[in-house]
C-alpha positions as CSV (number, residue, x, y, z in Angstrom):
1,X,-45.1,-0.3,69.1
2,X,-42.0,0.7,68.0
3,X,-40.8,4.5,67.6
4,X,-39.5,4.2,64.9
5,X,-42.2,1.5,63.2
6,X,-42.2,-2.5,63.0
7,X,-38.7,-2.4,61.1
8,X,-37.6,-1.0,64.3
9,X,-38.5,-4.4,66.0
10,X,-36.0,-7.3,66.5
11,X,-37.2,-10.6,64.4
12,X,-36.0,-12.8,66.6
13,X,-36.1,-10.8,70.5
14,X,-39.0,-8.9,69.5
15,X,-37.1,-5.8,71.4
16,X,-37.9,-2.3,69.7
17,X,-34.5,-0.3,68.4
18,X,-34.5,3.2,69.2
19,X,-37.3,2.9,72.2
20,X,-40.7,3.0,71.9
21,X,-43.7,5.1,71.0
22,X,-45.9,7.3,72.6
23,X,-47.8,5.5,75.4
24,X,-46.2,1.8,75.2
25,X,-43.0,0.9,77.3
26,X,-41.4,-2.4,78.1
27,X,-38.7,-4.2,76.1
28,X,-40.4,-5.0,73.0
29,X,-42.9,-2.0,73.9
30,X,-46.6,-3.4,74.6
31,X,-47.3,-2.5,77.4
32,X,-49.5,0.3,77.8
33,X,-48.3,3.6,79.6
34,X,-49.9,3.7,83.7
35,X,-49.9,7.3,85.1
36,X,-47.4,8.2,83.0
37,X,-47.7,9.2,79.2
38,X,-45.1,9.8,76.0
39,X,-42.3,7.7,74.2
40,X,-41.8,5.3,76.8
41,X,-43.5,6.4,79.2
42,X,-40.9,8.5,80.1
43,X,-43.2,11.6,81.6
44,X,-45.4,11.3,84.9
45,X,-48.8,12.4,84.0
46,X,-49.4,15.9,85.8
47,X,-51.9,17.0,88.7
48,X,-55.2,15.9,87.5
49,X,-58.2,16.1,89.7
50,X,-58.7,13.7,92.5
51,X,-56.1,11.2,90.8
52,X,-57.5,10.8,87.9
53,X,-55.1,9.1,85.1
54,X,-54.3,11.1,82.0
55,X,-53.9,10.1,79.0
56,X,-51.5,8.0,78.3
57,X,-50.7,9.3,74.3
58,X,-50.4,13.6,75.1
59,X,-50.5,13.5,78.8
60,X,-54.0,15.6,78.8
61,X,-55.7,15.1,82.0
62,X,-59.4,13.6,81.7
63,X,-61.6,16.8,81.1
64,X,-64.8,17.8,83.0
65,X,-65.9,20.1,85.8
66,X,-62.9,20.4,87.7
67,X,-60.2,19.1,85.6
68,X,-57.1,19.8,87.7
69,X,-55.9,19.7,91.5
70,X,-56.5,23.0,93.2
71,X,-53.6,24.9,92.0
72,X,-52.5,23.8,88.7
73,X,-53.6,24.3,85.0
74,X,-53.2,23.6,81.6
75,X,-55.0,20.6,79.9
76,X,-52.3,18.7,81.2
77,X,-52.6,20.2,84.6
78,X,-49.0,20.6,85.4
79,X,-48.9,24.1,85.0
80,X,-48.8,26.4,88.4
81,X,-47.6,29.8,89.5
82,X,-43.6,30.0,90.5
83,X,-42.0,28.6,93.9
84,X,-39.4,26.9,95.7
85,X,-37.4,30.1,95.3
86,X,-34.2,30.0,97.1
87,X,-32.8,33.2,98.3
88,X,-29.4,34.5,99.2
89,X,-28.1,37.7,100.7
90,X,-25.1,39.3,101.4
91,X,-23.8,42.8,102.8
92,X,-22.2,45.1,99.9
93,X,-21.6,47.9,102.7
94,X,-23.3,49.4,105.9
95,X,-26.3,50.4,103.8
96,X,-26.6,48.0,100.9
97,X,-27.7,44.6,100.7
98,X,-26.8,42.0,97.5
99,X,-29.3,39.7,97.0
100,X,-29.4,36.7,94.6
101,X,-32.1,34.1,94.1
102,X,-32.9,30.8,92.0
103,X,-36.8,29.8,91.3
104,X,-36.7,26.4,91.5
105,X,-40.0,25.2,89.7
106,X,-41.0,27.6,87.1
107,X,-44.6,25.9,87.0
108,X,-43.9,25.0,83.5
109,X,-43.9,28.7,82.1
110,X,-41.5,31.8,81.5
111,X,-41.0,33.5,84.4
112,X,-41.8,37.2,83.3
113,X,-40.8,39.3,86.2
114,X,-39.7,39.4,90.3
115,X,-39.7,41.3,92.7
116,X,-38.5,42.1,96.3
117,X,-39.0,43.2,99.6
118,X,-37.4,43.5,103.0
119,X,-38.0,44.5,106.9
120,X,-36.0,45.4,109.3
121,X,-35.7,42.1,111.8
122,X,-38.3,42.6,114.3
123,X,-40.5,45.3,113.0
124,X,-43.7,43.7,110.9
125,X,-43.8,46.3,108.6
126,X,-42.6,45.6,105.0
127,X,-41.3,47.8,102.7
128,X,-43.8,47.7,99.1
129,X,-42.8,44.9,96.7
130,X,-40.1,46.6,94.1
131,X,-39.8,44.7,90.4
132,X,-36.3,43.9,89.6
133,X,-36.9,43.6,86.5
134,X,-35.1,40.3,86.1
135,X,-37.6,37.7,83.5
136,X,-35.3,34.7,84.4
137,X,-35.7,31.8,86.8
138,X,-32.2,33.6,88.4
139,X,-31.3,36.9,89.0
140,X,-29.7,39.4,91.4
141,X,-30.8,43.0,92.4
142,X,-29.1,45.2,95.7
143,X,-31.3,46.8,98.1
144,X,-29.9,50.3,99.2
145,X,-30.4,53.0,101.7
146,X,-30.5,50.8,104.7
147,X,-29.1,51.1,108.3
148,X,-25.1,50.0,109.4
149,X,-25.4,46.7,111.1
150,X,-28.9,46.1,110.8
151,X,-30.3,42.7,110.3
152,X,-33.1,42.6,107.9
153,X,-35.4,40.2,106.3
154,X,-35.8,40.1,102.9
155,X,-38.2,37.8,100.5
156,X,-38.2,37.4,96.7
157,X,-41.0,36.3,94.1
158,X,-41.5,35.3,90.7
159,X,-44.5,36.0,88.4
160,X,-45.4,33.5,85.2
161,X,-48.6,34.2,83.0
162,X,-50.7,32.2,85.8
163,X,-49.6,35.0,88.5
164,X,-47.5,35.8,91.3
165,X,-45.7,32.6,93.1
166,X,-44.9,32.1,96.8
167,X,-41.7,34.0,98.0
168,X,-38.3,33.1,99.3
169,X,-37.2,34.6,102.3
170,X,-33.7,34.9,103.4
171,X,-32.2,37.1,106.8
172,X,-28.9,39.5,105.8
173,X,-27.3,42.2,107.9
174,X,-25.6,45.6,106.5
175,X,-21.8,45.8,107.7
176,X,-20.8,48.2,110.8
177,X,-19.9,51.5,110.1
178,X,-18.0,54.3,112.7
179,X,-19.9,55.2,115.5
180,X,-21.4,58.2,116.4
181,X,-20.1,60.6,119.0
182,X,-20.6,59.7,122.8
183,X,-23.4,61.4,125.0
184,X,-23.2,63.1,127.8
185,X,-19.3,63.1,128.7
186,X,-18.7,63.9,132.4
187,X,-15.3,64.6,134.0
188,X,-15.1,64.3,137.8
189,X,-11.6,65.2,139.6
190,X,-11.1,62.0,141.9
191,X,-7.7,63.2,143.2
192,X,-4.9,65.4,142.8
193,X,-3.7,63.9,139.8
194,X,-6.8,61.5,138.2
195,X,-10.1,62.2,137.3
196,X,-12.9,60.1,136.6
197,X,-14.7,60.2,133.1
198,X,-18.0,58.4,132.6
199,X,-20.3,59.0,129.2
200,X,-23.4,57.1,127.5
201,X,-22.9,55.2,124.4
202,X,-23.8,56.7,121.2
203,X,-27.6,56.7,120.0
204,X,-25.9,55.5,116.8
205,X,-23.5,52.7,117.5
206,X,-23.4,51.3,114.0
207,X,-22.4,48.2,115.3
208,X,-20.3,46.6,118.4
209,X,-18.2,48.8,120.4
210,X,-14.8,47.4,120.7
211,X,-13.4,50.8,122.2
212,X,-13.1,54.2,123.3
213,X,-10.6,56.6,122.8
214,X,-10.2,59.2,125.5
215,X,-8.2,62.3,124.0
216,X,-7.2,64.9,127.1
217,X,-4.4,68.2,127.7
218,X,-4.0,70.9,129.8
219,X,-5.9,73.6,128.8
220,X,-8.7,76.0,130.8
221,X,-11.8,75.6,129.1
222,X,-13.2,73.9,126.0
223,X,-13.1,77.3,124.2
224,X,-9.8,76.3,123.9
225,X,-9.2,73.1,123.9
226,X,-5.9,71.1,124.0
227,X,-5.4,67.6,123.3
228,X,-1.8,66.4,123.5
229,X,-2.5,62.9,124.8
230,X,-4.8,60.0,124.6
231,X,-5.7,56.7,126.1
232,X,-7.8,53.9,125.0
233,X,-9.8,51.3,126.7
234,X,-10.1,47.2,125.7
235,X,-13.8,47.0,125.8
236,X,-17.3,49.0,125.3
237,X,-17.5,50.4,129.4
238,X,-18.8,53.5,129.3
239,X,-16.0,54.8,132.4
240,X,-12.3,55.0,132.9
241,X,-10.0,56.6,134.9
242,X,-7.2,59.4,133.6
243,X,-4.0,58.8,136.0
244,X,-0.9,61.2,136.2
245,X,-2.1,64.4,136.1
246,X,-0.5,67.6,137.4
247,X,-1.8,68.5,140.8
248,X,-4.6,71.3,140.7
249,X,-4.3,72.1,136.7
250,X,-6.9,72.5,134.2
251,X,-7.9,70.1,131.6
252,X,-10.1,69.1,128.6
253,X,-11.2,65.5,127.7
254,X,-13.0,64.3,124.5
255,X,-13.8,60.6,124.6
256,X,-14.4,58.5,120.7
257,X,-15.5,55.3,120.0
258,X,-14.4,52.6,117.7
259,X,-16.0,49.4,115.6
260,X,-15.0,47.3,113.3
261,X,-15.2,49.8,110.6
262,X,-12.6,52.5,112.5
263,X,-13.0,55.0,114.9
264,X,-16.4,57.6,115.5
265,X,-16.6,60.9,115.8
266,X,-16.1,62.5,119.0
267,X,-17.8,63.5,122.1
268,X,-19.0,67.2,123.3
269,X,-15.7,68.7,125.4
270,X,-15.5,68.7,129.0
271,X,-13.4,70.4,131.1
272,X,-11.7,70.3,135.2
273,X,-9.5,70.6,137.3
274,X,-7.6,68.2,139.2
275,X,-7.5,68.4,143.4
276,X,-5.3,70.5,145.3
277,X,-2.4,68.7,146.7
278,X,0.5,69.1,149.3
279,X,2.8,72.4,147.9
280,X,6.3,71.5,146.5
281,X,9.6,72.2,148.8
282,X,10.8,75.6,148.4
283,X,13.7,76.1,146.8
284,X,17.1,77.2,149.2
285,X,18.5,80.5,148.3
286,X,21.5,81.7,149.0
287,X,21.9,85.6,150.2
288,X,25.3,87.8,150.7
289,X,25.4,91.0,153.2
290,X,25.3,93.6,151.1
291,X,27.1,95.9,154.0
292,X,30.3,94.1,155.3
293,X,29.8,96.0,158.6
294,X,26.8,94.4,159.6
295,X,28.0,90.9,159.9
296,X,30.3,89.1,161.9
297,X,31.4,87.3,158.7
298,X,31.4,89.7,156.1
299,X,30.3,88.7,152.4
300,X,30.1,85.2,153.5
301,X,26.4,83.8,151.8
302,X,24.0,82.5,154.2
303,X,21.3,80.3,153.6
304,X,17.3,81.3,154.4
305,X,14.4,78.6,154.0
306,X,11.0,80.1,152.6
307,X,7.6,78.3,153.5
């Protein structure tokens, strides 16, 4: 059973050139296909119902009530909705995500569209499935208007004539983005030349907190505000002390924080005044008799101590 007919045969080793034809393999093809059908063989039959054999010649699966196993179709039963789709996703920015996928068995049909969907991680809420448009067993789409360093779940399908197919599912998470300003900024003098600032994170941190950035200058109220220097912290604590301030003066503070995107905007103002503190020496001045005749040393300066 030659492919090519009995000229195709070897005289003398009876083997078959050019393989052999539909439902015979072997050598010098005679033997008869076995769960598997087609020029030698060479296809496994598909899903028929309860294990049934198909025909060895076109593959077609023995007909009847129930032809196919639960889930396939076709008269060779090895058609079936999409799956195996693998997903990946990557951060375009704080609030976009890329996401690619592959379908990996197409169920033996075009794939005429996809669609996706995504949740933030740990809220059970979906968003509504959104076509992408994409009729191909690959494509990419990017999911916008999400949150800065958000994690979020995100599943893809495929649809062939037979229906939607099971999704993918992959986790991605949007890059950080600048904090938001810092609540709740107090300022506590703690001596005569520190004061103590303590705040409360921002509602929006848009990430991790790697610092803060403590802007402060003399200056009486917030009205107007002066800030000639600044100091910044190593970590996210939400306190830190300003050192080497002038004794009973007035200042303004403004605290910022920073991720790995840059710095946040900043904090309402707050203003104080540092402690009161021992007064400075008085300065020696020197005084000269303005009346020779008064003095037993006339015109000679003498010194006088205020205090």
């Amino acid at each position: 059973h030659c492919s090519s007919g009995p000229a195709a045969c070897n005289r003398e080793t009876g083997a078959c050139t050019g393989g052999c034809a539909a439902g015979w393999e072997g050598g010098s093809c005679q033997i008869a296909c076995s769960g598997t059908y087609g020029p030698n063989c060479s296809t496994p039959c598909g899903h028929c119902y309860s294990g049934q054999v198909c025909d060895r010649f076109n593959g077609d699966c023995p007909p009847g009530p129930q032809r196919c196993d639960v889930g396939f179709h076709g008269n060779k039963c090895d058609q079936e909705r999409p799956r195996d789709v693998s997903v990946t996703v990557t951060a375009v920015n704080s609030t976009a995500l890329h996401v690619m996928w592959t379908v990996g068995v197409s169920g033996n049909l075009d794939i005429i569209d996809s669609a996706v969907r995504y949740r933030r991680n740990g809220n059970p809420d979906w968003s509504s499935w959104r076509s992408t448009g994409v009729a191909a067993n690959s494509g990419l789409t990017t999911i916008s208007g999400l949150e800065p360093a958000v994690a979020y779940i995100v599943q893809v399908r495929a649809r062939n004539s037979l229906g939607w197919g099971a999704p993918g599912l992959k986790r991605g998470t949007t890059a950080e983005a600048p904090p938001g300003p810092p609540r709740d900024l107090q300022a506590t003098p703690t001596s005569h030349n520190t004061v103590q600032l303590t705040w409360q994170p921002p509602m929006k941190t848009n990430g991790v907190i790697r610092s803060y950035t403590v802007q402060y200058g003399r200056s009486a109220s917030c009205g107007t505000p002066e800030f000639s220097e600044q100091v910044t912290t190593t970590d996210n604590s939400v306190s830190t002390v300003v050192d080497n301030l002038v004794p009973y003066t007035d200042y303004t503070f403004r605290v910022r924080g920073a991720t790995s995107a840059g710095r946040g905007d900043f904090s309402n103002c707050n203003a104080t005044r540092t402690l009161e503190y021992y007064p400075t020496a008085p300065d020696i001045q020197a005084f000269s008799d303005e009346h020779d005749c008064n003095c037993e040393s006339p015109n000679t300066p003498r010194p006088v101590q205020l205090r």
